[in-house]
DRENMIPA-92061 format. One record per residue (C-alpha): residue number from 1; x, y, z. Coordinates in nm, 2 decimals, padded with zeros to 4 digits. Layout:
% DRENMIPA-92061
(NUM; (X; Y; Z))
...
This chain:
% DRENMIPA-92061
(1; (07.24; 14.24; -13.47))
(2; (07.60; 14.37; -13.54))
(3; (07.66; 14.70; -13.35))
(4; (07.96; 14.74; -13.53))
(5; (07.74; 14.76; -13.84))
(6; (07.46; 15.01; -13.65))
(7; (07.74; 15.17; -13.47))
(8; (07.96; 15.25; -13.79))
(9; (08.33; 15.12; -13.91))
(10; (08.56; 15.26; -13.60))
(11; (08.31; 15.33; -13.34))
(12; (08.29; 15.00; -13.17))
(13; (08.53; 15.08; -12.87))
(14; (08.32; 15.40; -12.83))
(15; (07.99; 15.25; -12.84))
(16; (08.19; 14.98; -12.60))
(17; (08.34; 15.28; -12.39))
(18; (08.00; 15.46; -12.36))
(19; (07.84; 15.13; -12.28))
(20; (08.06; 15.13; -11.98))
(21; (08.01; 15.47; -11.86))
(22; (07.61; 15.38; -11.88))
(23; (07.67; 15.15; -11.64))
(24; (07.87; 15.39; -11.39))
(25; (07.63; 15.63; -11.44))
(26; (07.36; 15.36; -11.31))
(27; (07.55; 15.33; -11.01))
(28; (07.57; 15.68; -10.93))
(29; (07.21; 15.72; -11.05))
(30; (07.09; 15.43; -10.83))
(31; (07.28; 15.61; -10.51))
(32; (07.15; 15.92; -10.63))
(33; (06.81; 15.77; -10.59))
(34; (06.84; 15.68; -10.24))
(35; (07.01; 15.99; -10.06))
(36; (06.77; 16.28; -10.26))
(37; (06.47; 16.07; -10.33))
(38; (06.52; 16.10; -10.72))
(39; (06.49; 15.84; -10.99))
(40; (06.83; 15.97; -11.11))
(41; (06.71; 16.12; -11.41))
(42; (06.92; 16.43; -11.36))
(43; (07.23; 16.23; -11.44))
(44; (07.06; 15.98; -11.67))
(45; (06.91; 16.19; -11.96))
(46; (07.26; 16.37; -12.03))
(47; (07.43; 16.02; -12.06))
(48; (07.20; 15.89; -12.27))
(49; (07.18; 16.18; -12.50))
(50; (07.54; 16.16; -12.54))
(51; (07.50; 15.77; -12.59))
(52; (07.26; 15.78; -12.88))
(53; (07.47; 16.07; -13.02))
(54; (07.77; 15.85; -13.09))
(55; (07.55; 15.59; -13.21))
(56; (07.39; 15.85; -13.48))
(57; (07.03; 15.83; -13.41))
(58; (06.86; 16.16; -13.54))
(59; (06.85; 16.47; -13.34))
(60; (06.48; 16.45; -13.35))
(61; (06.41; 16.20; -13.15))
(62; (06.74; 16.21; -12.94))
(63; (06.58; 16.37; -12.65))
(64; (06.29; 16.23; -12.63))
(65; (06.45; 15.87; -12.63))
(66; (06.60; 15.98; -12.39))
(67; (06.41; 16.15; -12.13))
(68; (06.12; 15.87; -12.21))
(69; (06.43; 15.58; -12.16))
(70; (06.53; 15.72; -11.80))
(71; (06.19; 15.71; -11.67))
(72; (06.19; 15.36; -11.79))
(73; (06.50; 15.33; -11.57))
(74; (06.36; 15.53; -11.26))
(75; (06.07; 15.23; -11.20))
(76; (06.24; 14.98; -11.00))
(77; (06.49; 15.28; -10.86))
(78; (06.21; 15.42; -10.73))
(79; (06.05; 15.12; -10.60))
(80; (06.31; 14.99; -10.43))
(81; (06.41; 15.36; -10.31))
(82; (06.04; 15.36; -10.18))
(83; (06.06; 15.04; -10.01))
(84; (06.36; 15.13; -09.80))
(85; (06.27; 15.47; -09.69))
(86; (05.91; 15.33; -09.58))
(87; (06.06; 15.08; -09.38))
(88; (06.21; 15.33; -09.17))
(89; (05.90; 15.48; -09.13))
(90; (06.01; 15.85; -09.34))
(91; (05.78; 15.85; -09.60))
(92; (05.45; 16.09; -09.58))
(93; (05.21; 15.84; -09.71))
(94; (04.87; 16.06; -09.64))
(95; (05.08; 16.29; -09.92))
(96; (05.07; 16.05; -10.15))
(97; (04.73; 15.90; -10.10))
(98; (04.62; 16.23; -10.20))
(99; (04.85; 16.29; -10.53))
(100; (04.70; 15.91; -10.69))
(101; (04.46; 16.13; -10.89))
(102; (04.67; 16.47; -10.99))
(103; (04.99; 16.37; -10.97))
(104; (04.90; 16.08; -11.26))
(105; (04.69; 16.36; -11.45))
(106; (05.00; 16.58; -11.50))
(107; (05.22; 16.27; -11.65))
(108; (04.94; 16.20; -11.94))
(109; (04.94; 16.54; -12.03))
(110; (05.30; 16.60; -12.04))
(111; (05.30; 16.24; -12.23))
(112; (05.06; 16.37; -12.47))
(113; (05.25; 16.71; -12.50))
(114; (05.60; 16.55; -12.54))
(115; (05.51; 16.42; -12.90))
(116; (05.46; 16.81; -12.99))
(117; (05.77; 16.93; -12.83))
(118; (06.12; 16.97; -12.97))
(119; (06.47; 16.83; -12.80))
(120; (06.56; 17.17; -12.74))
(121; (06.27; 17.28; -12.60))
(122; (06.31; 16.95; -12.35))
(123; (06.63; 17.05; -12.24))
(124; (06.56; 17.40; -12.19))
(125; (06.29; 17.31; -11.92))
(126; (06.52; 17.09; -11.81))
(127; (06.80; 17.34; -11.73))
(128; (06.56; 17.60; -11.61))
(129; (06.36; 17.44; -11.33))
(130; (06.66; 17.25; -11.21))
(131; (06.87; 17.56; -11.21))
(132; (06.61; 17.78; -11.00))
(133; (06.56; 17.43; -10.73))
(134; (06.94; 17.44; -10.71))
(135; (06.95; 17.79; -10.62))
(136; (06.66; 17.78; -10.39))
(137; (06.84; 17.47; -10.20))
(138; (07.21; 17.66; -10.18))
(139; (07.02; 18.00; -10.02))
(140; (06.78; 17.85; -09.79))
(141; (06.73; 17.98; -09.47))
(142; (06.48; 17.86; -09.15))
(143; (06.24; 18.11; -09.29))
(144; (06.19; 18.07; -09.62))
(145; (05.84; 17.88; -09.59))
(146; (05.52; 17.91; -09.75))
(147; (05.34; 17.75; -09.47))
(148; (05.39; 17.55; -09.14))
(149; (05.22; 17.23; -09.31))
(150; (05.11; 17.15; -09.67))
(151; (04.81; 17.26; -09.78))
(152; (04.48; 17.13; -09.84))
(153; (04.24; 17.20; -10.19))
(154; (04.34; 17.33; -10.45))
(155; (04.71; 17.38; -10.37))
(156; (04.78; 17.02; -10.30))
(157; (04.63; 16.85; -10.62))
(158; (04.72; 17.16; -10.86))
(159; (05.09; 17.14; -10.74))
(160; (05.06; 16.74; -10.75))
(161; (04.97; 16.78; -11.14))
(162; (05.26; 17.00; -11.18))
(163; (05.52; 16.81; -11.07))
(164; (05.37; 16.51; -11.26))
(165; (05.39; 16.71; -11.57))
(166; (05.72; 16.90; -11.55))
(167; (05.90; 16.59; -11.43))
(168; (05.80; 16.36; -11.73))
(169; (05.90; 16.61; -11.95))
(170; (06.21; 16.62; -11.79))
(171; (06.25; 16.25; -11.76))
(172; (06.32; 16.28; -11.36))
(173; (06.10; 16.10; -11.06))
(174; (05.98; 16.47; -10.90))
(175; (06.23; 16.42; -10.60))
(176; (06.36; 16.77; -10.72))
(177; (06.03; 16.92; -10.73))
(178; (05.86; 16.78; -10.46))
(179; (06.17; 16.75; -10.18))
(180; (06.12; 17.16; -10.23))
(181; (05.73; 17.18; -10.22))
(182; (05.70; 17.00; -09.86))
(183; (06.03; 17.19; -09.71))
(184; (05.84; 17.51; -09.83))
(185; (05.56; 17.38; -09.60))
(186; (05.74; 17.32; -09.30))
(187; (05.86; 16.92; -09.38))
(188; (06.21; 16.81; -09.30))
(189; (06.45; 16.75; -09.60))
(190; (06.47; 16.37; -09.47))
(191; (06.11; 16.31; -09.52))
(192; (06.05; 16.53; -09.84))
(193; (06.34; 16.26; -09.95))
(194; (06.17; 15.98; -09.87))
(195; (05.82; 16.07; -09.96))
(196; (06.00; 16.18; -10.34))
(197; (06.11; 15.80; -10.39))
(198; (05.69; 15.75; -10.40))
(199; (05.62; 16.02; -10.65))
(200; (05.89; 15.91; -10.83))
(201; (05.72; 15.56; -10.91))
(202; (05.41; 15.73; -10.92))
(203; (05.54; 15.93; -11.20))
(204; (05.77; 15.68; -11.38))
(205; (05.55; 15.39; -11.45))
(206; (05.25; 15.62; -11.63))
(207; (05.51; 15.76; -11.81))
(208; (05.67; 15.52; -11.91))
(209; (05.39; 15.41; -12.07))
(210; (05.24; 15.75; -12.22))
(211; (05.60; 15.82; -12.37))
(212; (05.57; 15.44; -12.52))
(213; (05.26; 15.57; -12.66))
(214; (05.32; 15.89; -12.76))
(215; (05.67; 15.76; -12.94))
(216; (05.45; 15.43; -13.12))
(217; (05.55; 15.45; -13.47))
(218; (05.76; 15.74; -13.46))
(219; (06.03; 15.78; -13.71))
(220; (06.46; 15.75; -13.64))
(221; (06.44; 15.57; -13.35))
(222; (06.69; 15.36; -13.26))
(223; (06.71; 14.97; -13.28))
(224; (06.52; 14.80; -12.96))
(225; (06.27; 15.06; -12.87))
(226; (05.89; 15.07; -12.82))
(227; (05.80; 15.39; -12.89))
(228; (06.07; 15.66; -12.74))
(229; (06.19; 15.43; -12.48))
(230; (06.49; 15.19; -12.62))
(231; (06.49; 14.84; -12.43))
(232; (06.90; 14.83; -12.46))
(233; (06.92; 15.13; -12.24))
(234; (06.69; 14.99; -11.97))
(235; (06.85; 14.65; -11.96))
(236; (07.24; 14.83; -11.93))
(237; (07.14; 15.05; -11.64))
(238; (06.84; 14.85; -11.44))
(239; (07.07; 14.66; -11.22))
(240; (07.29; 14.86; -11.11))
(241; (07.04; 15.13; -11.04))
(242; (06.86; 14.92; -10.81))
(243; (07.14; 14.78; -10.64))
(244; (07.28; 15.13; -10.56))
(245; (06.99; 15.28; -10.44))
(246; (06.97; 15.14; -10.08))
(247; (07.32; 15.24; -10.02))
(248; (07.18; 15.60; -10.10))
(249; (06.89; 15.57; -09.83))
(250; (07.14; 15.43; -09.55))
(251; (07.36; 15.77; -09.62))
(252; (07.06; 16.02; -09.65))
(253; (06.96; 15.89; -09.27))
(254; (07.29; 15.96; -09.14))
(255; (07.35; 16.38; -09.30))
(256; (07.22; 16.69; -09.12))
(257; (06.97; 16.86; -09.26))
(258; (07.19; 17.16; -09.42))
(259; (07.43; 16.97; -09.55))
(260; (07.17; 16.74; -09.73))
(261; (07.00; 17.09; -09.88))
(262; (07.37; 17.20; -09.99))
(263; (07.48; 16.90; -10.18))
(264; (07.13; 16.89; -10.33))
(265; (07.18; 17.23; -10.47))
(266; (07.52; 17.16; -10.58))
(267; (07.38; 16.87; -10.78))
(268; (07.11; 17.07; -10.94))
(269; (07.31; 17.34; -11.03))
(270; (07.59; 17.11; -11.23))
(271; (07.25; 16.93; -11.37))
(272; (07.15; 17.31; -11.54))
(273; (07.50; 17.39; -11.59))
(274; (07.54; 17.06; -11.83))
(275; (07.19; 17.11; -12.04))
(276; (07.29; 17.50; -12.07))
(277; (07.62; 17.41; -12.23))
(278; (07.42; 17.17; -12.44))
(279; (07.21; 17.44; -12.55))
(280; (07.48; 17.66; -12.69))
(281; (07.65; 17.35; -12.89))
(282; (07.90; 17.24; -12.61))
């Protein structure tokens, strides 16, 4: 196909410019992945908005390509993530054993519920939970804790669905949501970290598929997609996420505790800054 023809007369160095910056935003996505125990979503989604932006795909499907194209992305960062931080014996497998069932059950629905919800609505949620995490990792103190460990039925499973369903609508692995839920109960940042690069395949690779799914037939999309997510965006950014990632992991072993929780808030806090702006036309 001629991207020049998709792209329109004079946007082919843009499309090739934004082409490059997809692929420096996999790298920084990929490392992302490994030192917080995200898919990279956070940084993802924004990118690729602005990417099919230039490219003129309609604003109503523009997020949702989006969001359902990152978690697309987020499957072999997470994997790979995974792999790496249970080889060093960090990840909290019992937690995860217990979230195969919820955790799941909350990506179907917000798969079934993305169809029904519009790109603004998407980003608000976006900016929202990621700007109340940020602010919750920048203020922490020893005390702030729900519990000494995690708990047991119903908390577990009910908290496992919610991240499963806020995440996919967010197009993000849960490392956001669930590095706080286990430091609330007691965990250490480095193993809420590692045990996120789990929930973040467990998350990605249903909703990858629900998003497929819910997006089957859907008008505007762009060239190379099945359903909302677009194959062009996963084949650009793939690589270079996966080969960033362990680089991530190898840095995330060697930071103190607090300075991990400050530059995880910091992160989150320019995430909600960049989908506000959005919101108001910037």
């Amino acid at each position: 196909m001629d991207i020049s023809a998709f792209a329109g007369e004079g946007q082919l160095m843009e499309v090739i410019a934004l082409g490059l910056a997809l692929i420096g935003s996999g790298l920084i996505a990929g490392f992302l992945a490994g030192l917080f125990g995200i898919g990279g979503g956070a940084v993802l989604v924004p990118v690729l908005y602005q990417f099919l932006t230039v490219l003129g795909v309609d604003e109503s499907v523009r997020m949702h390509v989006s969001v359902a194209t990152s978690l697309g992305i987020i499957v072999p960062t997470s994997l790979r993530s995974f792999l790496a931080h249970r080889k060093r014996g960090a990840v909290d497998l019992e937690l995860l054993k217990s979230w195969l069932i919820p955790l799941p059950l909350g990506v179907i629905l917000a798969s079934m519920v993305a169809a029904y919800v519009s790109g603004e609505g998407l980003k608000g949620i976006f900016a929202v939970i990621a700007f109340v995490l940020g602010v919750r990792m920048l203020l922490n103190k020893e005390h702030w804790k729900l519990g000494n460990d995690i708990p047991g039925f119903p908390v577990r499973p009910l908290c496992g669905a919610g991240i499963g369903f806020f995440s996919t609508l967010m197009g993000i692995g849960g490392g956001v949501m669930n590095n706080t839920f286990m430091t609330l109960y007691g965990r250490s940042i480095h193993q809420a970290v590692a045990t996120s690069a789990g929930t973040g395949l467990m998350i990605s690779v249903p909703g990858t598929i629900g998003l497929i799914w819910a997006g089957w037939g859907a008008a505007e999309l762009p060239p190379f997609s099945a359903g909302y997510v677009n194959l062009l965006g996963l084949a650009l950014i793939i690589p270079v996420t996966t080969f960033a990632a362990p680089f991530g992991v190898k840095v995330a072993h060697a930071l103190p505790r607090r300075t991990m929780e400050v530059f995880f808030g910091i992160f989150l806090m320019m995430v909600a800054a960049r989908f506000l702006l959005s919101l108001n036309g910037f």
